[in-house]
C-alpha positions as CSV (number, residue, x, y, z in Angstrom):
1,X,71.1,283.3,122.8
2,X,71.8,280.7,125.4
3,X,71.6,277.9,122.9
4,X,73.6,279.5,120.4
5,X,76.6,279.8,122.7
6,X,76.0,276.1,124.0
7,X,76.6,275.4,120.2
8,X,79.6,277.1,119.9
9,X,80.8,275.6,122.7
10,X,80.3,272.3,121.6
11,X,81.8,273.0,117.9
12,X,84.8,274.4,119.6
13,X,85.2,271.2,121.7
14,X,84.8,269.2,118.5
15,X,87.5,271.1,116.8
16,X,89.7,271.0,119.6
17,X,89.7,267.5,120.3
18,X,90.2,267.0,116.2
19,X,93.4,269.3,116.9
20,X,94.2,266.6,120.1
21,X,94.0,263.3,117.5
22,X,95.7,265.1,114.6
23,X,98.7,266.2,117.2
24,X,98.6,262.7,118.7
25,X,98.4,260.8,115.3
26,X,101.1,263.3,114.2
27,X,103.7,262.6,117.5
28,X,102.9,258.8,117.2
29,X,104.0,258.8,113.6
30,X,107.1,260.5,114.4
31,X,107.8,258.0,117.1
32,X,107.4,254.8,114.7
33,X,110.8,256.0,113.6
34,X,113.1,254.5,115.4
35,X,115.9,256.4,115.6
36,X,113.2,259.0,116.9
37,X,112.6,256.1,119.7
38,X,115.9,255.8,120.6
39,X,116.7,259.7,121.3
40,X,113.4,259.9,123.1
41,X,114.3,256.7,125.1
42,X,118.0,258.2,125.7
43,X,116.0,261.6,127.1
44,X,114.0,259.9,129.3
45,X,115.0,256.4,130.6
46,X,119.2,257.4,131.0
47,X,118.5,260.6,133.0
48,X,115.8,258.7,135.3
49,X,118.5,255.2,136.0
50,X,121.4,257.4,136.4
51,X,119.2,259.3,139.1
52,X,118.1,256.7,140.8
53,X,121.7,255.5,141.0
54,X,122.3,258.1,142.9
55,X,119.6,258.4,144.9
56,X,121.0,255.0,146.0
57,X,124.6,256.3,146.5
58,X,123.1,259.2,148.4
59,X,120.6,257.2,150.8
60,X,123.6,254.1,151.2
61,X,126.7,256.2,151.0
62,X,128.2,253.1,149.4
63,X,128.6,254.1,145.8
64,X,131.6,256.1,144.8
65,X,130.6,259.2,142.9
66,X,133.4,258.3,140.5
67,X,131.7,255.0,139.1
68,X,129.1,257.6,137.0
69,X,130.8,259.0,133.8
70,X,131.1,255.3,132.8
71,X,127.6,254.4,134.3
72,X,126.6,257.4,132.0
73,X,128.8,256.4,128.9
74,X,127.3,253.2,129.0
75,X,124.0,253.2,130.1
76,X,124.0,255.5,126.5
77,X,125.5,253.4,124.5
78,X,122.8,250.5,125.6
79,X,119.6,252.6,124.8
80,X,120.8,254.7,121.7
81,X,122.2,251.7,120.2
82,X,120.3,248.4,121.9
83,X,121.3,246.4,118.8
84,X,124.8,247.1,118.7
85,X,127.4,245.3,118.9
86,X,128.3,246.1,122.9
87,X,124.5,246.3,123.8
88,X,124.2,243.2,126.0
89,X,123.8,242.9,129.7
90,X,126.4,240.9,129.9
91,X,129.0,242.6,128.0
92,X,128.1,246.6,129.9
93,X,127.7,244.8,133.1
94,X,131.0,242.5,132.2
95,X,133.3,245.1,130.4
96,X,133.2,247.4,133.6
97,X,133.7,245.1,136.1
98,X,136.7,244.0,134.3
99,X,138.1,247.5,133.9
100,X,138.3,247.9,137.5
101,X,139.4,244.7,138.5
102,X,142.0,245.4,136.1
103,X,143.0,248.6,137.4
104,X,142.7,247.7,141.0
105,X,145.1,244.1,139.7
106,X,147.6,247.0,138.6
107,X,147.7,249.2,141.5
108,X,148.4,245.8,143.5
109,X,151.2,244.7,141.3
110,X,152.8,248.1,141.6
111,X,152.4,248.5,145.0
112,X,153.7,245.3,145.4
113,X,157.2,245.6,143.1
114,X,157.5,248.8,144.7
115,X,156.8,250.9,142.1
116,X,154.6,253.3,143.6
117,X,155.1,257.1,142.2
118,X,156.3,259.3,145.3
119,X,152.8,261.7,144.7
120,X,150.1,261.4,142.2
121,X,148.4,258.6,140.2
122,X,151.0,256.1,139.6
123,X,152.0,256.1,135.8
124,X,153.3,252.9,136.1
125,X,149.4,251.4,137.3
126,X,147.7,253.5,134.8
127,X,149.7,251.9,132.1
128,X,149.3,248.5,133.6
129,X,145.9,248.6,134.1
130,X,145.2,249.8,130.4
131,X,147.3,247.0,129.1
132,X,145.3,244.2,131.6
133,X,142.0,246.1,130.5
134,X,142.8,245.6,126.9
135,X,143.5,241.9,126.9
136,X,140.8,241.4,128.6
137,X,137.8,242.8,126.7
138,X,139.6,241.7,123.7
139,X,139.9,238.0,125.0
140,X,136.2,238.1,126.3
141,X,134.8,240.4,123.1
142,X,133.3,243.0,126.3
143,X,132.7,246.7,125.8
144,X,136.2,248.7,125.8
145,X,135.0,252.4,126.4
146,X,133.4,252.1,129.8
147,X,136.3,249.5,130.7
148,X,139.0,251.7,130.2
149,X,137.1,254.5,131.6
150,X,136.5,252.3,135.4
151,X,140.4,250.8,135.0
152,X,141.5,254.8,135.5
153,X,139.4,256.2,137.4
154,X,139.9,252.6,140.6
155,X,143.3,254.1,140.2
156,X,142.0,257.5,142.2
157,X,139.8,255.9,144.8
158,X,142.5,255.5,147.4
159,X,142.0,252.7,149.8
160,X,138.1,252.1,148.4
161,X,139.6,250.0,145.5
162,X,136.7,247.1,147.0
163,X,134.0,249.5,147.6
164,X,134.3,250.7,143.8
165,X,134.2,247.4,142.3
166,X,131.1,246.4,144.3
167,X,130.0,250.0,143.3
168,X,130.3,248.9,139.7
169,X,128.6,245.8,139.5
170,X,125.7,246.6,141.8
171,X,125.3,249.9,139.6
172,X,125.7,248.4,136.4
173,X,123.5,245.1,137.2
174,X,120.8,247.9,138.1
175,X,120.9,249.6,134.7
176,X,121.4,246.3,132.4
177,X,118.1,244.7,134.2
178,X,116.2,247.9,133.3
179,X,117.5,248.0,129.9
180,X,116.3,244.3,129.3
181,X,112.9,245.2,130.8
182,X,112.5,248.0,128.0
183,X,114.2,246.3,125.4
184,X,111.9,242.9,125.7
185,X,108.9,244.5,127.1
186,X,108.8,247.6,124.7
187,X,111.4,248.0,122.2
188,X,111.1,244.7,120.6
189,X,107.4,244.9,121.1
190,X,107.1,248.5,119.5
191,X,105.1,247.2,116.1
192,X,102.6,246.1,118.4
193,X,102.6,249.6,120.6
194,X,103.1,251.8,118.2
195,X,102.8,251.3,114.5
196,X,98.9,251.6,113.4
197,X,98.3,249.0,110.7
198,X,99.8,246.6,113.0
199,X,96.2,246.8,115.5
200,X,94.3,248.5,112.9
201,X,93.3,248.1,109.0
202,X,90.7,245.4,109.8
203,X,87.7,246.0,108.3
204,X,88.6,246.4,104.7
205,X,86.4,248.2,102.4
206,X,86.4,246.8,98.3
207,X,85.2,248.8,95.8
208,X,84.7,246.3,92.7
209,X,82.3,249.4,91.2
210,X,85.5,250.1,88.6
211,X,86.8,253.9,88.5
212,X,85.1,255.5,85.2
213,X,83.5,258.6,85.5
214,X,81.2,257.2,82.5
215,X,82.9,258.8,79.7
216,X,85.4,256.2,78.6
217,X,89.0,257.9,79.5
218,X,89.8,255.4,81.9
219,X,90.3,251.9,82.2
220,X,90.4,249.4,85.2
221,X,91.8,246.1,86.0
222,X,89.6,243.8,88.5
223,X,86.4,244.2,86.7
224,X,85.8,241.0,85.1
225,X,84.8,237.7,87.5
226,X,88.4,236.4,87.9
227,X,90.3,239.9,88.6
228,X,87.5,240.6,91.6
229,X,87.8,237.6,93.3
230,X,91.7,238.2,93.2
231,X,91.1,241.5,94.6
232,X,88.6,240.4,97.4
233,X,90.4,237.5,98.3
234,X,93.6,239.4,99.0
235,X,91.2,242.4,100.8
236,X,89.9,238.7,102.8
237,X,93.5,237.7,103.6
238,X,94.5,241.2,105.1
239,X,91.4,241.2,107.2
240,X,91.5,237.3,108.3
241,X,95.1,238.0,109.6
242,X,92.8,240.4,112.9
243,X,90.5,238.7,114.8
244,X,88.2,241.8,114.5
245,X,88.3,241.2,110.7
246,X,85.9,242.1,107.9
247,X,85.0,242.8,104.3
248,X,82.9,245.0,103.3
249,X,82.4,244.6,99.7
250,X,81.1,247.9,97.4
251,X,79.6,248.4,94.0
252,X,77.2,251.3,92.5
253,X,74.1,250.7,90.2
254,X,72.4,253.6,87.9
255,X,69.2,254.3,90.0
256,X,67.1,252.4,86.8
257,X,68.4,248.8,87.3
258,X,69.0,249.5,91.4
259,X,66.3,249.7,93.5
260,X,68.5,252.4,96.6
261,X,67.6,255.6,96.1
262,X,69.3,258.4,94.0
263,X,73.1,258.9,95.3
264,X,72.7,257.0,98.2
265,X,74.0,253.8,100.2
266,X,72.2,250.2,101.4
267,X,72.6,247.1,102.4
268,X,72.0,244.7,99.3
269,X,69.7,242.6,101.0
270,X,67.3,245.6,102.2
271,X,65.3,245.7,99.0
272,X,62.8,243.6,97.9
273,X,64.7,243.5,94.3
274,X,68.5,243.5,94.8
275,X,70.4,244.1,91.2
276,X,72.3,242.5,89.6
277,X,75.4,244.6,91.0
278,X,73.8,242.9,94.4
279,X,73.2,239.9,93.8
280,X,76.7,239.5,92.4
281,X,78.4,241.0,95.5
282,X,76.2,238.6,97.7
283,X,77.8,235.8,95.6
284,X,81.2,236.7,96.5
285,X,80.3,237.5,100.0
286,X,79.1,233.7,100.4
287,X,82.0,232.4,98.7
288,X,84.7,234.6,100.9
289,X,82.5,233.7,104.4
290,X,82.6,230.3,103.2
291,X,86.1,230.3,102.7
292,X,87.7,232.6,105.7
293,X,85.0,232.4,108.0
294,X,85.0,236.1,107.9
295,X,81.7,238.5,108.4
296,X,81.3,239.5,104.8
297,X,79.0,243.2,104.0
298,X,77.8,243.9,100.9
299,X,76.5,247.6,100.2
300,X,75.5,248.8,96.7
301,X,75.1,252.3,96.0
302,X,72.9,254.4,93.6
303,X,74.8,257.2,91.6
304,X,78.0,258.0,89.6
305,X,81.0,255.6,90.3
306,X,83.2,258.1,92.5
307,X,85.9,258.0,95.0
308,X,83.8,260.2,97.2
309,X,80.9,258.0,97.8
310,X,83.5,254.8,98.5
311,X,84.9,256.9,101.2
312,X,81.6,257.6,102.5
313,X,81.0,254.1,102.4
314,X,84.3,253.5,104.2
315,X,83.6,255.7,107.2
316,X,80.0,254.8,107.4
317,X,81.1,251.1,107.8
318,X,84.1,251.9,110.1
319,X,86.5,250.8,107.4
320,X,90.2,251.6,108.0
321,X,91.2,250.1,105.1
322,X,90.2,249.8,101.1
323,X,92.0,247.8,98.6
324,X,90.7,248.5,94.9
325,X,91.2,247.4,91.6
326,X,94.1,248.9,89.9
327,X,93.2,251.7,87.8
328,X,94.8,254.2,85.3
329,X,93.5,257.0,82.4
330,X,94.3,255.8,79.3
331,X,97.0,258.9,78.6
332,X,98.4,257.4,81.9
333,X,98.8,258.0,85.1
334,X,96.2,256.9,88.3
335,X,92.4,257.0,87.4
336,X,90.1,259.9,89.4
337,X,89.0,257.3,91.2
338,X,92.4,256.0,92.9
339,X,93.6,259.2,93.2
340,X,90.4,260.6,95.4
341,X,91.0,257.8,97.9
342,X,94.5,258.2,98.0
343,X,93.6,261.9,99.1
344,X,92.2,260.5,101.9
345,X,92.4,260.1,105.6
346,X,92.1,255.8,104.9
347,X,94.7,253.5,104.1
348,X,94.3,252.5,100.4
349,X,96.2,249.5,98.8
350,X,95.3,249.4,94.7
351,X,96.1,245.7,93.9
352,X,97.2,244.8,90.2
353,X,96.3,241.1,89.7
354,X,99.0,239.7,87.1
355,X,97.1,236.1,86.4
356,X,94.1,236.0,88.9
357,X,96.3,234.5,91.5
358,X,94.3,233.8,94.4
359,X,97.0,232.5,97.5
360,X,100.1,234.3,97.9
361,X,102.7,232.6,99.8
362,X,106.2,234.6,98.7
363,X,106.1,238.2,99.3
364,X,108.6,241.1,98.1
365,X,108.5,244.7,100.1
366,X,110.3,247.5,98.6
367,X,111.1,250.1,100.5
368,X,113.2,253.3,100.6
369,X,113.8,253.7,104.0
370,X,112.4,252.6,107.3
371,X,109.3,255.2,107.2
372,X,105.6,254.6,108.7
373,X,104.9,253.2,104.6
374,X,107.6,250.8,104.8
375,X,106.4,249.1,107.6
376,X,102.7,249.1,106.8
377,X,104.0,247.1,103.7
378,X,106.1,244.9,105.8
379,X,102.8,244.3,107.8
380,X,100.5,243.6,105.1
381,X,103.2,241.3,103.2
382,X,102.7,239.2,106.7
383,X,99.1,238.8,106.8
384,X,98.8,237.6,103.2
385,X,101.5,235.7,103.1
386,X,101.9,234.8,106.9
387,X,104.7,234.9,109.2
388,X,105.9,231.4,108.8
389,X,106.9,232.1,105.2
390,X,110.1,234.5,104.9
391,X,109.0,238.1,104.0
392,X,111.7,239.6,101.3
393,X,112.6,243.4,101.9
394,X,114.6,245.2,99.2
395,X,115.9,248.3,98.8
396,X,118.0,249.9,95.7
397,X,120.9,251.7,96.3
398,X,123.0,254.1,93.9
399,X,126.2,253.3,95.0
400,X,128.3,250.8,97.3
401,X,129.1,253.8,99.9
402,X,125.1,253.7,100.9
403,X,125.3,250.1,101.1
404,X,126.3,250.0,105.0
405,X,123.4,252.5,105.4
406,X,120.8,250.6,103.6
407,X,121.4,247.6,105.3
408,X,120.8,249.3,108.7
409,X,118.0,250.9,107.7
410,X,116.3,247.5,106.7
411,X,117.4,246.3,109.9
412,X,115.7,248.8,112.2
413,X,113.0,248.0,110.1
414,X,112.4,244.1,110.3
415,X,113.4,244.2,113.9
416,X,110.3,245.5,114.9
417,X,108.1,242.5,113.6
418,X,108.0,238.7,114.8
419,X,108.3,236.2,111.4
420,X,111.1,235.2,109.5
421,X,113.1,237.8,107.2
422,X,115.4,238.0,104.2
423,X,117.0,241.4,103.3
424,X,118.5,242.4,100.0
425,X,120.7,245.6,99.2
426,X,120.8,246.3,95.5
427,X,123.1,248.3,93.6
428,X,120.7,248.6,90.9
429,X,117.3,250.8,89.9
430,X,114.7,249.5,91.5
431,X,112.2,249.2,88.4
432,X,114.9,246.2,86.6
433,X,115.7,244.7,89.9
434,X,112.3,243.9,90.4
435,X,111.4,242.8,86.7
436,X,114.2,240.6,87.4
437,X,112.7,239.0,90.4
438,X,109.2,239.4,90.2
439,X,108.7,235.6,88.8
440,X,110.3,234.5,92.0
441,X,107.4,236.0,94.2
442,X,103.7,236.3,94.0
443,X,103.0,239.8,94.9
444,X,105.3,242.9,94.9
445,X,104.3,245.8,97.8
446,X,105.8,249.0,96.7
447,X,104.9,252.3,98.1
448,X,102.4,254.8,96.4
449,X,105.0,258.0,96.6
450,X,102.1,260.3,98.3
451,X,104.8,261.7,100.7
452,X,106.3,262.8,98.4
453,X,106.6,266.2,97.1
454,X,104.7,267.2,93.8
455,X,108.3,268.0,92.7
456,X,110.1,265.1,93.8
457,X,107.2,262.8,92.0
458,X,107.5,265.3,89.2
459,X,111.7,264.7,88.5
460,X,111.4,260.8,90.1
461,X,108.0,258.8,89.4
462,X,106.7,256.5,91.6
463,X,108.0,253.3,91.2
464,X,104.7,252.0,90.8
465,X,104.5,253.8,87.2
466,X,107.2,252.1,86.2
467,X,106.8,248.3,87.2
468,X,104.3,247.5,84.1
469,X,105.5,244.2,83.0
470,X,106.1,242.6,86.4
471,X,104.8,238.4,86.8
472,X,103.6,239.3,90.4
473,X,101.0,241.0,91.6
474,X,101.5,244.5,92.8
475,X,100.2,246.1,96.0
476,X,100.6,250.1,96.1
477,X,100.3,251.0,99.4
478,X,99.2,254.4,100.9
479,X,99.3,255.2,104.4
480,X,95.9,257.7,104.9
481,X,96.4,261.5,105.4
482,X,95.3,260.9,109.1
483,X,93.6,264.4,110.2
């Protein structure tokens, strides 16, 4: 009795700390957006400066209480937007300053033509003070909102016109240093917090065992000599890129020529009498040490060819990543065997080799938005092809009206990684643009639609399906159903 409730116990911890990494995985992927970043950054950092602003104004009594819808306004405007056009430290910090020396250079003038309003805010200083604020911040390109906002309200200080101004750039000072602590210590950082492949995807698994189920209806590219060392060599260059690297290369023999065991998994060089499934994985494997200086696996298992025992063989061997051969029935469509790993917790790429390229130095990443995919293809593009060589991003648009949008969106998403970048927004379906290109690049990363909806694939195909005839190599990428 005891020991049955001691396992119970323990299964309901298991399941319960399953629940913790699928709710953490699941808030992590939601942050990698960044607009999700910046509203979470607006909740959290503006509320806790602006407090301890005026913990400060409380504790010194020197801070006017009027100095903090501006403060506010801005401080806002810096962490919602930090790549805006009025997100600098100097331009918050300068732009209100000069608003209420502005405003307090108005209420001087006035004062001093005698122009003074008998009661009330003077009209005359108001005006004055918008007009000085204006040519200001337009002659010195600062942030106008906040300025106009601190040029009215030095105007109701009363004799603490001083006291403000020092107010405002002690207060502001504060709030730009914190906002260029987060923005160089996190924000432009955030691919190496947050996004997964960026730290992970490092010991690649390679199936090179083909995708037939042994009846014929499907077909594979990779399978003769040339193809597989294409595949394994970009699998090598993904995994060289961490300095935790490794390949783990995979193959399955019928239990006759194998000596393994029926349906199960070893090292090649356990048996006495590798096969010659072995003994041609070993060959690789010395070749891609040889050549990367990377720890090379080689495990052969006994059994059918199926995307359940590669899996196996990925988890076993603490793989986080597979890239396979490219495979497809012969009615069309992805082979049994591509689409069981894309049903998967792992990170697949299926690599189509166009003419056994084996370096690839000009990369093309298209995206449809700035989604956890997206940037796993931005971050594989840079390990094969290496961040000293410009990594093209495209998207396709419908229509010039998106075309403001799009570009945004592919800046948010290059932003996030260190290397050199060229962006392209095309008014154009994607499938020609990129038959039009291709011959400019070596490999083409396009997404593997998996997000999607069975509907949405339904009425729009995955690009991938279309892209047949491309020169380049294609990479379809799909980010792992992380439970």
């Amino acid at each position: 009795m005891l020991e049955s409730l001691r396992t119970r116990f323990r299964s309901l911890q298991r399941r319960l700390r399953r629940l913790e990494r699928r709710e953490l995985d699941a808030f992590v992927r939601w942050l990698e957006h960044t607009g999700n970043l910046l509203h979470l950054s607006v909740l959290i950092v503006v509320p806790l400066l602006i407090g301890a602003v005026t913990w400060i104004a409380n504790v010194s009594a020197a801070v006017s209480f009027l100095l903090f819808p501006p403060l506010a306004s801005g401080t806002y405007t810096l962490f919602a937007d930090p790549e805006g056009r009025y997100s600098t430290p100097t331009k918050f910090v300068g732009g209100m300053t000069a608003g209420a020396c502005c405003g307090w250079l108005a209420l001087e003038l006035v004062g001093a033509a005698g122009l003074d309003g008998a009661a009330g805010v003077s009209a005359t200083g108001a005006a004055l003070g918008i007009f000085f604020t204006g040519a200001v911040t337009w002659a010195l390109d600062l942030e106008e909102p906040t300025a106009f906002s601190t040029a009215l309200l030095v105007l109701v200080t009363g004799n603490a016109q001083v006291t403000y101004v020092v107010g405002i750039v002690v207060s502001s000072s504060f709030v730009a240093a914190a906002f260029v602590v987060w923005h160089n210590r996190f924000y432009q950082r955030r691919a190496r917090y947050l996004y997964q492949t960026t730290s992970g995807d490092d010991h690649v698994l390679v199936p090179l065992c083909g995708s037939g189920d042994g009846n014929g209806s499907e077909s594979i590219a990779g399978t003769d000599a040339g193809d597989a060392q294409s595949v394994v060599r970009f699998a090598a260059d993904l995994a060289a890129a961490h300095d935790a690297g490794k390949v783990v290369l995979f193959d399955v023999e019928d239990a006759a020529s194998g000596e393994n065991g029926d349906d199960e998994t070893a090292d090649a060089g356990s048996e006495d009498e590798p096969g010659p499934a072995a003994r041609r994985l070993e060959s690789i494997a010395d070749e891609i040490t040889a050549s990367y200086g990377l720890p090379c696996e080689v495990v052969v298992a006994a059994g059918e060819r199926s995307a359940s025992v590669a899996l196996r063989t990925a988890r076993e061997h603490n793989c986080d990543l597979i890239v396979t051969p490219y495979a497809e029935h012969e009615r069309g469509g992805l082979s049994s065997f591509i689409a069981g790993l894309f049903d998967s917790e792992i990170d697949v790429i299926a690599f189509r080799g166009a003419d056994g390229r084996r370096e690839w130095h000009h990369s093309l990443v298209a995206v449809r938005g700035a989604g956890d995919t997206a940037r796993a293809m931005v971050d594989f593009a840079q390990r094969v092809t290496g961040t000293w060589q410009p990594t093209s991003v495209c998207t396709c648009i419908d229509r010039e009206s998106q075309r403001r949008t799009a570009e945004n969106t592919l800046a948010d998403l290059v932003d996030a990684f260190d290397g050199r970048f060229e962006t392209h927004v095309v008014t154009e379906p994607v499938e020609s643009y990129l038959e039009r290109v291709s011959p400019q690049y070596d490999v083409v990363f396009v997404g593997s639609s998996t997000d999607r909806s069975a509907a949405s694939r339904f009425v729009s195909p995955p690009t991938f399906e279309r892209l047949s005839d491309l020169e380049a190599d294609v990479a379809i990428v799909h980010r792992g159903r992380h439970r």
